[in-house]
PQR file of N, CA, C, O and H, with PARSE charges and radii, in Angstrom:
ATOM      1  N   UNK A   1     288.070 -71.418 -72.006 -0.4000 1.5000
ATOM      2  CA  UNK A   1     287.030 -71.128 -71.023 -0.0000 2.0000
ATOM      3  C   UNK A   1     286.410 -72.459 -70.597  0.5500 1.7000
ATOM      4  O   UNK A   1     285.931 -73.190 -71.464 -0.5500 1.4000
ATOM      5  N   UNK A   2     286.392 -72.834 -69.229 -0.4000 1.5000
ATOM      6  CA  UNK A   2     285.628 -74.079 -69.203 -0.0000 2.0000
ATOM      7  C   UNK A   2     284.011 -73.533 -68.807  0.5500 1.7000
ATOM      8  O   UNK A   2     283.436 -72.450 -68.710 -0.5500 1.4000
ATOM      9  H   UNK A   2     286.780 -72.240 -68.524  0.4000 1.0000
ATOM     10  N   UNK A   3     283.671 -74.995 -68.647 -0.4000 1.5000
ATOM     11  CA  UNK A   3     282.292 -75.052 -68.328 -0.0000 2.0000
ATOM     12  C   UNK A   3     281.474 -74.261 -66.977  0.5500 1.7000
ATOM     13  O   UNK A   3     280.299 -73.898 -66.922 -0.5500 1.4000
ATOM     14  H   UNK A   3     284.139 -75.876 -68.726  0.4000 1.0000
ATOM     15  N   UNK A   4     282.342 -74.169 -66.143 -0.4000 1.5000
ATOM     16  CA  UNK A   4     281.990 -73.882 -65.121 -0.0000 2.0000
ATOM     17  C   UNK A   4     282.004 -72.278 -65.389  0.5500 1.7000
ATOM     18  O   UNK A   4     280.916 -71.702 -65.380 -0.5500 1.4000
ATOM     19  H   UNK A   4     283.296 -74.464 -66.187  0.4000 1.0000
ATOM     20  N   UNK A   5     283.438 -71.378 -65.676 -0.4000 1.5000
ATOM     21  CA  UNK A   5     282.926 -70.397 -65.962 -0.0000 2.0000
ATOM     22  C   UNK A   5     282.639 -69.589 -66.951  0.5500 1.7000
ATOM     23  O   UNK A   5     283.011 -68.416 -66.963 -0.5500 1.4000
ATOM     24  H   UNK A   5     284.322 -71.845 -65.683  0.4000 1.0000
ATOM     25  N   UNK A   6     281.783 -70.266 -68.102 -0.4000 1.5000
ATOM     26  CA  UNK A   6     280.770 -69.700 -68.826 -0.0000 2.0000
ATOM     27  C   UNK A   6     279.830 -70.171 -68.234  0.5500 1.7000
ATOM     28  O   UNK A   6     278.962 -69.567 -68.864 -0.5500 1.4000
ATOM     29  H   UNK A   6     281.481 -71.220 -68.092  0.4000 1.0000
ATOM     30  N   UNK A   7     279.213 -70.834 -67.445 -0.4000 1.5000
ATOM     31  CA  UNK A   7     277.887 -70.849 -66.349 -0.0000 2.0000
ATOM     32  C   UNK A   7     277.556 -69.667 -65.445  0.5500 1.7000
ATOM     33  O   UNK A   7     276.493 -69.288 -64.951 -0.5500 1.4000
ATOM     34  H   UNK A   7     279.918 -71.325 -66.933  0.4000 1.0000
ATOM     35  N   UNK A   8     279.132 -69.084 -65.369 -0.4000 1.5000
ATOM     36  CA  UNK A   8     279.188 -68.224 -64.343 -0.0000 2.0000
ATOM     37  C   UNK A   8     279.133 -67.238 -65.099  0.5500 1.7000
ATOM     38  O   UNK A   8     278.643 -66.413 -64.328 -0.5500 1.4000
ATOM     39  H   UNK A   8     279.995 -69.392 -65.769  0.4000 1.0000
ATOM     40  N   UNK A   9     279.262 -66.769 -65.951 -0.4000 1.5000
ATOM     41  CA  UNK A   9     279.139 -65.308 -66.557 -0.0000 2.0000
ATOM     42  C   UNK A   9     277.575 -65.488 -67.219  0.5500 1.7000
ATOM     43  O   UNK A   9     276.932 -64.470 -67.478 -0.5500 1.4000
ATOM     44  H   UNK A   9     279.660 -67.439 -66.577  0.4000 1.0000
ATOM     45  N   UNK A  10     276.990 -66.866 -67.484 -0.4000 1.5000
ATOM     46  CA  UNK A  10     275.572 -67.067 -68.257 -0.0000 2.0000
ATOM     47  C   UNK A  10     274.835 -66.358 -66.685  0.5500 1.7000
ATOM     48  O   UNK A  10     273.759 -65.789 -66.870 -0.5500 1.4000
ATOM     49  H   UNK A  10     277.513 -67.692 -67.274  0.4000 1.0000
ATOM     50  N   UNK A  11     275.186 -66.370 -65.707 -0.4000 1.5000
ATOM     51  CA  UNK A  11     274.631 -66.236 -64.309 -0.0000 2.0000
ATOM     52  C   UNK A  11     274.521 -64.978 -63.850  0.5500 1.7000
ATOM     53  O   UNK A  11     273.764 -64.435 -63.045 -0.5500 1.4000
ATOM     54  H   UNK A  11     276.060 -66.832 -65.556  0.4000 1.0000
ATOM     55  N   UNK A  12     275.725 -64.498 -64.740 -0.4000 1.5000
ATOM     56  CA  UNK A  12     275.959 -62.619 -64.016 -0.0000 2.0000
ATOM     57  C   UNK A  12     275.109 -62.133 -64.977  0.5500 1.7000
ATOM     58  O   UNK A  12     274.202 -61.412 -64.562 -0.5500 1.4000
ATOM     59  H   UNK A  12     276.339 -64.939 -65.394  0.4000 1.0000
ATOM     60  N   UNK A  13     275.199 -62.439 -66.685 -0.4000 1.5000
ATOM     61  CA  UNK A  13     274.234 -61.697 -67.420 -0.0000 2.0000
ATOM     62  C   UNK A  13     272.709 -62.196 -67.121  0.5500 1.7000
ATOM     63  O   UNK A  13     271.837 -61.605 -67.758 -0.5500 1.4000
ATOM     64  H   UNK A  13     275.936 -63.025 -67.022  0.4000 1.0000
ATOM     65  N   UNK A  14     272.390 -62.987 -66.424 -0.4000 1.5000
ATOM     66  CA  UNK A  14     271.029 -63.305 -66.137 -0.0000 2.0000
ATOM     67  C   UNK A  14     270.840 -62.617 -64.947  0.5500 1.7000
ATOM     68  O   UNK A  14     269.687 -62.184 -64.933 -0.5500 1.4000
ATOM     69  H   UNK A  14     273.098 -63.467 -65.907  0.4000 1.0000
ATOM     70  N   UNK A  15     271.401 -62.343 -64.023 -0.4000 1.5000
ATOM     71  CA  UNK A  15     271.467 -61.378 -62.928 -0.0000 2.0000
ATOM     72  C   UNK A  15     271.513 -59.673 -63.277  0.5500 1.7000
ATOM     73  O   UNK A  15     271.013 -58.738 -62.651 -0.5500 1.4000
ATOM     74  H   UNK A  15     272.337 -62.695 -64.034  0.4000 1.0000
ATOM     75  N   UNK A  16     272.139 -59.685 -64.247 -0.4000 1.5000
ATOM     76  CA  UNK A  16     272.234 -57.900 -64.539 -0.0000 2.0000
ATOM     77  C   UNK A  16     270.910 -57.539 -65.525  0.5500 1.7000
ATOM     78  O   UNK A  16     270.328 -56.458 -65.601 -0.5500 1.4000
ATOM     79  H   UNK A  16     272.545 -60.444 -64.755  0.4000 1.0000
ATOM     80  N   UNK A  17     270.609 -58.846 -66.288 -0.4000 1.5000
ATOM     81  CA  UNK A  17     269.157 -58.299 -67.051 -0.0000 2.0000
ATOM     82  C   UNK A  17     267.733 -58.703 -65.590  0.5500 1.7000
ATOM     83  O   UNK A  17     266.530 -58.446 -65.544 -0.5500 1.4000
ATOM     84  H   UNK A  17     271.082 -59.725 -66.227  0.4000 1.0000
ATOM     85  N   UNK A  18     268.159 -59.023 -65.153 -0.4000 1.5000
ATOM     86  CA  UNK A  18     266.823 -58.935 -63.994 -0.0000 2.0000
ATOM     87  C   UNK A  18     267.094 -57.543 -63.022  0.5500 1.7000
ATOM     88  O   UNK A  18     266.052 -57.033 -62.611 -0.5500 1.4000
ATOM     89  H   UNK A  18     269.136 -59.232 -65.191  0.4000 1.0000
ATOM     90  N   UNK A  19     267.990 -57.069 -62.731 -0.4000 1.5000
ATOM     91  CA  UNK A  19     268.118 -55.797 -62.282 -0.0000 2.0000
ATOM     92  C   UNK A  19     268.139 -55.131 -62.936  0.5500 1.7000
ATOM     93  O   UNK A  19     268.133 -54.046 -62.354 -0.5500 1.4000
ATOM     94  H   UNK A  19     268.837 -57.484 -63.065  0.4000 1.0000
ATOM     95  N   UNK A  20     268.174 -54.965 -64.338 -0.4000 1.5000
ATOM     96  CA  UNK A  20     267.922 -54.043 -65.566 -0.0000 2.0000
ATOM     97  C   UNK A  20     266.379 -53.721 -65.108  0.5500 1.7000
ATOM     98  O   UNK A  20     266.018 -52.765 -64.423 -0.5500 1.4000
ATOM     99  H   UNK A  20     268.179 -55.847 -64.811  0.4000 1.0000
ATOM    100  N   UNK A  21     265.632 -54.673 -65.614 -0.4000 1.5000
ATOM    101  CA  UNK A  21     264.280 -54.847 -65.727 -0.0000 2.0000
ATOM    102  C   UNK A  21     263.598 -54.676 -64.112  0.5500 1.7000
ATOM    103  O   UNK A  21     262.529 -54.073 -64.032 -0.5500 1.4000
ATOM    104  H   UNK A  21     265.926 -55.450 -66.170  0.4000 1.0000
ATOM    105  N   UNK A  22     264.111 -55.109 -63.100 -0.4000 1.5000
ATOM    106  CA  UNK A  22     263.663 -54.249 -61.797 -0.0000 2.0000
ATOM    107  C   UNK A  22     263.896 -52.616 -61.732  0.5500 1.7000
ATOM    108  O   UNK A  22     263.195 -51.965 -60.957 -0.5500 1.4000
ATOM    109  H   UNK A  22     264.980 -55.600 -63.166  0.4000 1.0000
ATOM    110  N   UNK A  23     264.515 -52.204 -62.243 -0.4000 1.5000
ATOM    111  CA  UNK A  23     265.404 -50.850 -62.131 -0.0000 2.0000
ATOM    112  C   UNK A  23     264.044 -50.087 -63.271  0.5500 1.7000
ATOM    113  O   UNK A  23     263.401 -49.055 -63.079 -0.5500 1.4000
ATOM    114  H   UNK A  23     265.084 -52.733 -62.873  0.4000 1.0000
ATOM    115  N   UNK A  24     263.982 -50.910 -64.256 -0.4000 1.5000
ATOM    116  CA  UNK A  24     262.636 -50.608 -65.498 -0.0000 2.0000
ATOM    117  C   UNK A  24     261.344 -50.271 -64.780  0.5500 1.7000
ATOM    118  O   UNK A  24     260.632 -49.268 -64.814 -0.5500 1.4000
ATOM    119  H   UNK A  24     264.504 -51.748 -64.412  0.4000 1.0000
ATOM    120  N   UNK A  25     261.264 -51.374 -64.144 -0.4000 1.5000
ATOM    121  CA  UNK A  25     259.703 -51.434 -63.432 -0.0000 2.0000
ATOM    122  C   UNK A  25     259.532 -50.025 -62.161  0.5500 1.7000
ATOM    123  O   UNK A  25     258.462 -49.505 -61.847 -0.5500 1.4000
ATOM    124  H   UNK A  25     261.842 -52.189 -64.117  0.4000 1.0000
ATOM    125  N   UNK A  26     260.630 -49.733 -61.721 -0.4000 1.5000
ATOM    126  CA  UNK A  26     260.700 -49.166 -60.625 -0.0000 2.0000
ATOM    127  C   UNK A  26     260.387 -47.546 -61.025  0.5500 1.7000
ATOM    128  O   UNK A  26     259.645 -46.715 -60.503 -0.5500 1.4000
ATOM    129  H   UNK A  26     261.499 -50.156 -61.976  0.4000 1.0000
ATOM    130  N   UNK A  27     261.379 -47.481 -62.299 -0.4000 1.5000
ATOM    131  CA  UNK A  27     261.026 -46.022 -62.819 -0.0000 2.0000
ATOM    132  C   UNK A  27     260.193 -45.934 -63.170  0.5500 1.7000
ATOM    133  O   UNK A  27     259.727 -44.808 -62.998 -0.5500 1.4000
ATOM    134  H   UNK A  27     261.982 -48.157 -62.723  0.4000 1.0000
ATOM    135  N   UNK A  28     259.360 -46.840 -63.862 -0.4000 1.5000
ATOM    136  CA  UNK A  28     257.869 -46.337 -64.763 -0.0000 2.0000
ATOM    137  C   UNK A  28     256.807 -45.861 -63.417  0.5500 1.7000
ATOM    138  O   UNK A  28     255.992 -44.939 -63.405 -0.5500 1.4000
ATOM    139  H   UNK A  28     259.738 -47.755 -64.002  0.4000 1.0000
ATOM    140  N   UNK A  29     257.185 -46.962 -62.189 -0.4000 1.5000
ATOM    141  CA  UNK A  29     256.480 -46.956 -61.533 -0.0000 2.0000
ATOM    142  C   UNK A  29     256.652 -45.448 -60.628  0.5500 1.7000
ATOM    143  O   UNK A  29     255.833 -45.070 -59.790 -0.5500 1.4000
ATOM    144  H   UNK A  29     257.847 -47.712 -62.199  0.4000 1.0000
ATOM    145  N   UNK A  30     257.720 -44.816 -60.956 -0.4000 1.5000
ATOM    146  CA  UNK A  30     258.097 -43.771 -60.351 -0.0000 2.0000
ATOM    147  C   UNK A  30     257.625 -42.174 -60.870  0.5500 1.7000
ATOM    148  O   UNK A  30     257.547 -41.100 -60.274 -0.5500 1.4000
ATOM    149  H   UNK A  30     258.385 -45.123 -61.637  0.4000 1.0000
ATOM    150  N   UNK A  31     257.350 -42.605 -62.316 -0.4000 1.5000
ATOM    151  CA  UNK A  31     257.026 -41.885 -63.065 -0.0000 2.0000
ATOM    152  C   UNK A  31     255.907 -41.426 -63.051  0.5500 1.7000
ATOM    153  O   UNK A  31     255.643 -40.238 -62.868 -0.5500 1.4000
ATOM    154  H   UNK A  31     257.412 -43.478 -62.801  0.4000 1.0000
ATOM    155  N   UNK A  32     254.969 -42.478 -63.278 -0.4000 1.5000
ATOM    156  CA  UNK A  32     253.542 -42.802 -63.211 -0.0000 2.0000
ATOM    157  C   UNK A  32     253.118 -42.208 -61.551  0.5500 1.7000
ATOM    158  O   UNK A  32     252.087 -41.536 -61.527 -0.5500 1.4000
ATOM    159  H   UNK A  32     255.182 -43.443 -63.426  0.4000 1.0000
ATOM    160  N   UNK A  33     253.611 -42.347 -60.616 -0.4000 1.5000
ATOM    161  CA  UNK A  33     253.067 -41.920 -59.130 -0.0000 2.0000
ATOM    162  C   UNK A  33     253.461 -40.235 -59.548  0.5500 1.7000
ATOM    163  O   UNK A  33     252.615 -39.363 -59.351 -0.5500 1.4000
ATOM    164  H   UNK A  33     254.449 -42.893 -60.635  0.4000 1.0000
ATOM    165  N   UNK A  34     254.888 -39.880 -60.165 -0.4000 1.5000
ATOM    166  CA  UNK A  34     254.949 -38.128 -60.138 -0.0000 2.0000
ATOM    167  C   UNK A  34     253.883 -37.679 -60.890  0.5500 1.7000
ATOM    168  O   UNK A  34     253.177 -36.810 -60.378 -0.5500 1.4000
ATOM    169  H   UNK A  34     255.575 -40.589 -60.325  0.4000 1.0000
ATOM    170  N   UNK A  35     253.590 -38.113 -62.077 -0.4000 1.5000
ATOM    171  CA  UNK A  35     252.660 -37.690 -62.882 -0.0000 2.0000
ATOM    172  C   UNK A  35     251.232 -37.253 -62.193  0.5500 1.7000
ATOM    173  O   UNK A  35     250.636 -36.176 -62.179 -0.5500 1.4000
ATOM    174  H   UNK A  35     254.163 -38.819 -62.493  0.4000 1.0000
ATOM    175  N   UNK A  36     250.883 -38.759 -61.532 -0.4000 1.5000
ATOM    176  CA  UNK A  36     249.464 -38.534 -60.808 -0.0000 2.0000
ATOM    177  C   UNK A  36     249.800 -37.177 -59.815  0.5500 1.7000
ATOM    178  O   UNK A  36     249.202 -36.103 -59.882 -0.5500 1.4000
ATOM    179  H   UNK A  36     251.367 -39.634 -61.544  0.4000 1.0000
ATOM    180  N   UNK A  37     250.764 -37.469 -59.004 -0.4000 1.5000
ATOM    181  CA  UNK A  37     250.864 -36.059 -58.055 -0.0000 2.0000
ATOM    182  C   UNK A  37     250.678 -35.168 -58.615  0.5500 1.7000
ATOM    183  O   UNK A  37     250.002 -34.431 -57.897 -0.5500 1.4000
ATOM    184  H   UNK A  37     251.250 -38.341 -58.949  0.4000 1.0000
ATOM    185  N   UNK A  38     250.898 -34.654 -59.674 -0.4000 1.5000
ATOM    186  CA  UNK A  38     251.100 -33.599 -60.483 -0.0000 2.0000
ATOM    187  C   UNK A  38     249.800 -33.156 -61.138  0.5500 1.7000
ATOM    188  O   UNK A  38     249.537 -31.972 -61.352 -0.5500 1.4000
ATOM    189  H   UNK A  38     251.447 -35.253 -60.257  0.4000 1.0000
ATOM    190  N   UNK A  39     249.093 -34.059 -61.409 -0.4000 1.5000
ATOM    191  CA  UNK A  39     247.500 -33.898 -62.108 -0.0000 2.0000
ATOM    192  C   UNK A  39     246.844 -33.209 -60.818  0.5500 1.7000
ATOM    193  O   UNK A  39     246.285 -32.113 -60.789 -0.5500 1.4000
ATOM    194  H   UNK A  39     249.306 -35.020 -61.235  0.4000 1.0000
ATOM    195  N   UNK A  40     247.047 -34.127 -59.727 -0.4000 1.5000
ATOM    196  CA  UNK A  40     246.347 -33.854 -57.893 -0.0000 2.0000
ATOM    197  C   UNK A  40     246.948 -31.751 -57.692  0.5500 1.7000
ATOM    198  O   UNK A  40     246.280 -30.751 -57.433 -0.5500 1.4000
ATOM    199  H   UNK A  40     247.502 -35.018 -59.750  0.4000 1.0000
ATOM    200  N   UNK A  41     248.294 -31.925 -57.947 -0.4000 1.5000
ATOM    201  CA  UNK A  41     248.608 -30.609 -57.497 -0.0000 2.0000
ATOM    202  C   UNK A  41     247.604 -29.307 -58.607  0.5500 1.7000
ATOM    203  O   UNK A  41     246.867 -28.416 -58.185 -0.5500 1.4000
ATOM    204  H   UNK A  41     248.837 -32.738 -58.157  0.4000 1.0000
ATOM    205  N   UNK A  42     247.837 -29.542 -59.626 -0.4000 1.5000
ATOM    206  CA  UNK A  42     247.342 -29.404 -61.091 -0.0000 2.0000
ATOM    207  C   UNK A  42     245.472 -28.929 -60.054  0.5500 1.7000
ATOM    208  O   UNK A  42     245.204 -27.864 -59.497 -0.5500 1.4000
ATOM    209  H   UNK A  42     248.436 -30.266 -59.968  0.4000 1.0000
ATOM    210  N   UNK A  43     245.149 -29.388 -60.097 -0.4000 1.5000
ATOM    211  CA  UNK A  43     243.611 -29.803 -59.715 -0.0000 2.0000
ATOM    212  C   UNK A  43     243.493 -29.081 -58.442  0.5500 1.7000
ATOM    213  O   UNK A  43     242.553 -28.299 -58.583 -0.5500 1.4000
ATOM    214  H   UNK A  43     245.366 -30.253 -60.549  0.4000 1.0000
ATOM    215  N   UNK A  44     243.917 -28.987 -57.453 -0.4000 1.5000
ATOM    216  CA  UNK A  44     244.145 -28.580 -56.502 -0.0000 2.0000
ATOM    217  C   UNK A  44     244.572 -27.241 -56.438  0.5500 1.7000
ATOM    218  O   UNK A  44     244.314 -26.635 -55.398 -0.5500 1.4000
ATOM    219  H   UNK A  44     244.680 -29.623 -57.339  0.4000 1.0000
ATOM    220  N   UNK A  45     245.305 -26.524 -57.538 -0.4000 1.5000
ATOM    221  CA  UNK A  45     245.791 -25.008 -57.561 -0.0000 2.0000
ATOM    222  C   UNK A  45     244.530 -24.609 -58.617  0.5500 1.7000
ATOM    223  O   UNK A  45     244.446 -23.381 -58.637 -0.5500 1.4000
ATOM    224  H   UNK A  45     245.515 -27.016 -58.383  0.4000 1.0000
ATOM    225  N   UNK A  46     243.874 -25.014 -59.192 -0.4000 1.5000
ATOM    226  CA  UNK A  46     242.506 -24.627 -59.929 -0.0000 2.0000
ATOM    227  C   UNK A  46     241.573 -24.352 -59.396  0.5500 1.7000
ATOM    228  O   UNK A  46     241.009 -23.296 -59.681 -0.5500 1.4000
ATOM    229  H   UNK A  46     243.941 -26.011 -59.176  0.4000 1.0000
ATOM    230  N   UNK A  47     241.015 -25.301 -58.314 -0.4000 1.5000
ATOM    231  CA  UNK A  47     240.052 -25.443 -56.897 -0.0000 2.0000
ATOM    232  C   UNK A  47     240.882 -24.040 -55.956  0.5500 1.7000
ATOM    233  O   UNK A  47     239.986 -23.264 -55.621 -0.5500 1.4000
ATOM    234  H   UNK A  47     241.474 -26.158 -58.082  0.4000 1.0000
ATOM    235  N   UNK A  48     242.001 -23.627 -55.559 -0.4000 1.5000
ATOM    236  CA  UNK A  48     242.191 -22.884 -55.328 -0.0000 2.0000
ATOM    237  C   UNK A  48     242.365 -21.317 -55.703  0.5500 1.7000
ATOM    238  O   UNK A  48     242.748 -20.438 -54.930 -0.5500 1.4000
ATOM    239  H   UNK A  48     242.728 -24.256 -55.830  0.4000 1.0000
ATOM    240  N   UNK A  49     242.110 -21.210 -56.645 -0.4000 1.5000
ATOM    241  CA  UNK A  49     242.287 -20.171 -57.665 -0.0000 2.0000
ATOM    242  C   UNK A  49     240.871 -19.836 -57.946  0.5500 1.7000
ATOM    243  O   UNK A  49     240.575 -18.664 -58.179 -0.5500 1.4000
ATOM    244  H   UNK A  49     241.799 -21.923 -57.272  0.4000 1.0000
ATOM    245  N   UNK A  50     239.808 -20.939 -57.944 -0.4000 1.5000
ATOM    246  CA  UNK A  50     238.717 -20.761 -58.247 -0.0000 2.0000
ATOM    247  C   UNK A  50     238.196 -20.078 -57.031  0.5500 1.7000
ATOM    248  O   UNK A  50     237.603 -19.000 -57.040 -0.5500 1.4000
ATOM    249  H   UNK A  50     240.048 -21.891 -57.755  0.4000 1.0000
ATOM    250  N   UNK A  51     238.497 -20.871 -55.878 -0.4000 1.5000
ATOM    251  CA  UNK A  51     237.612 -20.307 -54.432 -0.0000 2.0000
ATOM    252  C   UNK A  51     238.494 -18.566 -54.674  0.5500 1.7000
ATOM    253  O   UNK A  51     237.717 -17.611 -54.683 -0.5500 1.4000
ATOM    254  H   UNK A  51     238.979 -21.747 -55.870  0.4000 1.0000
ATOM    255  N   UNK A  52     239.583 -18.335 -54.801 -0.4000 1.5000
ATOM    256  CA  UNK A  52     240.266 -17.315 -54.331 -0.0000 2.0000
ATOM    257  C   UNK A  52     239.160 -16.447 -55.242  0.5500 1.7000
ATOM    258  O   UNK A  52     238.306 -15.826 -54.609 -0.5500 1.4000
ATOM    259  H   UNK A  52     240.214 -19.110 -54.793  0.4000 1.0000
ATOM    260  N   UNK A  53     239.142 -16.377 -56.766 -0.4000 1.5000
ATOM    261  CA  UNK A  53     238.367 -15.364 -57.349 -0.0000 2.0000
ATOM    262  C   UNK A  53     237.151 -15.518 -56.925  0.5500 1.7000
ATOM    263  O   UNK A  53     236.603 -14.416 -56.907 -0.5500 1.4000
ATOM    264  H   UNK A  53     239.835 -16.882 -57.281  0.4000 1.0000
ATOM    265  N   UNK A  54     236.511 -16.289 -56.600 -0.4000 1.5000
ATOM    266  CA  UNK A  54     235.061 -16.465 -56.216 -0.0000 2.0000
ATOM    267  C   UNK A  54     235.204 -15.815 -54.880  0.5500 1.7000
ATOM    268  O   UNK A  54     234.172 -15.243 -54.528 -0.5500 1.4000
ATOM    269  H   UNK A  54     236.957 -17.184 -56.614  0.4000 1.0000
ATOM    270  N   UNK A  55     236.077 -15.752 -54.140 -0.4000 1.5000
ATOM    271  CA  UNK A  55     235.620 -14.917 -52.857 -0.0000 2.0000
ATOM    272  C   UNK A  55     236.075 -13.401 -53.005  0.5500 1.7000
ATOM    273  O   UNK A  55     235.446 -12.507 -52.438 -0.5500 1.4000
ATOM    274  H   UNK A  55     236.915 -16.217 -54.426  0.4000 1.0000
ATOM    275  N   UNK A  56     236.951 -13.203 -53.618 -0.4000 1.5000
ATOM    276  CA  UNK A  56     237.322 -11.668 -54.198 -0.0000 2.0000
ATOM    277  C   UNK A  56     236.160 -10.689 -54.882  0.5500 1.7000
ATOM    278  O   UNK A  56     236.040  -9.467 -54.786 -0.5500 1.4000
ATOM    279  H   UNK A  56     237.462 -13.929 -54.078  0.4000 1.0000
ATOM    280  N   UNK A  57     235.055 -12.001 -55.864 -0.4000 1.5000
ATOM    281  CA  UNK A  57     233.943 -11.597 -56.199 -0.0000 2.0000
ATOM    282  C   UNK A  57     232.973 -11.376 -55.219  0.5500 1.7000
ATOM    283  O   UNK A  57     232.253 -10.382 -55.319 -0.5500 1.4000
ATOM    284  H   UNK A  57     235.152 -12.994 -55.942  0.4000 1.0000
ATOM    285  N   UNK A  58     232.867 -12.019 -54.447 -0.4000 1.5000
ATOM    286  CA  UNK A  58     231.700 -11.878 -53.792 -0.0000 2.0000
ATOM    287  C   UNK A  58     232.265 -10.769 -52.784  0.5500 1.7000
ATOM    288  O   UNK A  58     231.292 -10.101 -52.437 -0.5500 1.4000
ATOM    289  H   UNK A  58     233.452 -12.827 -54.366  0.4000 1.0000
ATOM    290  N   UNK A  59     233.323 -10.334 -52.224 -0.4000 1.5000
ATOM    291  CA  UNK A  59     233.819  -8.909 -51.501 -0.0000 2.0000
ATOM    292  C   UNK A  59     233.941  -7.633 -52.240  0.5500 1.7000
ATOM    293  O   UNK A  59     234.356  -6.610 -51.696 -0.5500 1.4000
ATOM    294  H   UNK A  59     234.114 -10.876 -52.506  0.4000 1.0000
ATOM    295  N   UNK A  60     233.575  -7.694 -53.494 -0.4000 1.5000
ATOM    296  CA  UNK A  60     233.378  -6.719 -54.230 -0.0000 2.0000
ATOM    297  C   UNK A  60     231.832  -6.585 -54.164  0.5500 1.7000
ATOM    298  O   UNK A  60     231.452  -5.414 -54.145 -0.5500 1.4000
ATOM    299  H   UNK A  60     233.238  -8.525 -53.936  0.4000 1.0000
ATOM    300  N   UNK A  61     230.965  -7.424 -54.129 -0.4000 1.5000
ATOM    301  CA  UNK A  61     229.708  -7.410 -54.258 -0.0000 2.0000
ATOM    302  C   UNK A  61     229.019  -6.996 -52.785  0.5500 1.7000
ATOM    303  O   UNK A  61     227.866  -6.570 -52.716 -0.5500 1.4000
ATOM    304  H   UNK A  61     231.273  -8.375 -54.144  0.4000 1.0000
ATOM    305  N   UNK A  62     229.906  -7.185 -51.590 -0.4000 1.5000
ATOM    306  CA  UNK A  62     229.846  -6.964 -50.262 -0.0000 2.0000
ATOM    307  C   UNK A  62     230.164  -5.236 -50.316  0.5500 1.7000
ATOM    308  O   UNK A  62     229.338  -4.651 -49.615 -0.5500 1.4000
ATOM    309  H   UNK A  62     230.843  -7.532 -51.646  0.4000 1.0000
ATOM    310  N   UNK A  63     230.879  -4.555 -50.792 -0.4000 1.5000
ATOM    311  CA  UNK A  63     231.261  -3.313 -51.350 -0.0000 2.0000
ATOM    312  C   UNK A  63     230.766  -2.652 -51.641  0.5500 1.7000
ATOM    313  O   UNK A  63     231.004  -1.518 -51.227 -0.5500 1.4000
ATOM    314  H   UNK A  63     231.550  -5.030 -51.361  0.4000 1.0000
ATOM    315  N   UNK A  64     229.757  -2.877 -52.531 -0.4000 1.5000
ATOM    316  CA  UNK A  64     228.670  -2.166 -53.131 -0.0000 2.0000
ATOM    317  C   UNK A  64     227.411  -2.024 -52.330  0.5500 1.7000
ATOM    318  O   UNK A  64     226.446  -1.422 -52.800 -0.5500 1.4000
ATOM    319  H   UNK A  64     229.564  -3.798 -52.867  0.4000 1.0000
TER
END
């Protein structure tokens, strides 16, 4: 093996661990944004559920 290409393969594994680690960053970061959506949706079907029985209550109370 000469010098030149074990430089060149020191180059590809320094290239494939930086797209490792972009590919890393990208999912957490992908993860972390579904999650939050998910708390928002989460929060959002509670607030809805709440108004829904709260107005079902108060049309029962309209009833009477």
């Amino acid at each position: 093996m000469t010098i030149d290409s074990a430089k060149g393969l020191r180059d590809q594994a320094l290239q494939l661990a930086f797209e490792k680690e972009v590919a890393r960053q990208r999912l957490r970061s992908a993860l972390s944004l579904a999650k939050d959506i998910g708390i928002a949706v989460l929060i959002l079907a509670g607030i809805g559920t709440f108004l829904s029985v709260g107005s079902s209550g108060l049309n029962l109370f309209a009833l009477h």
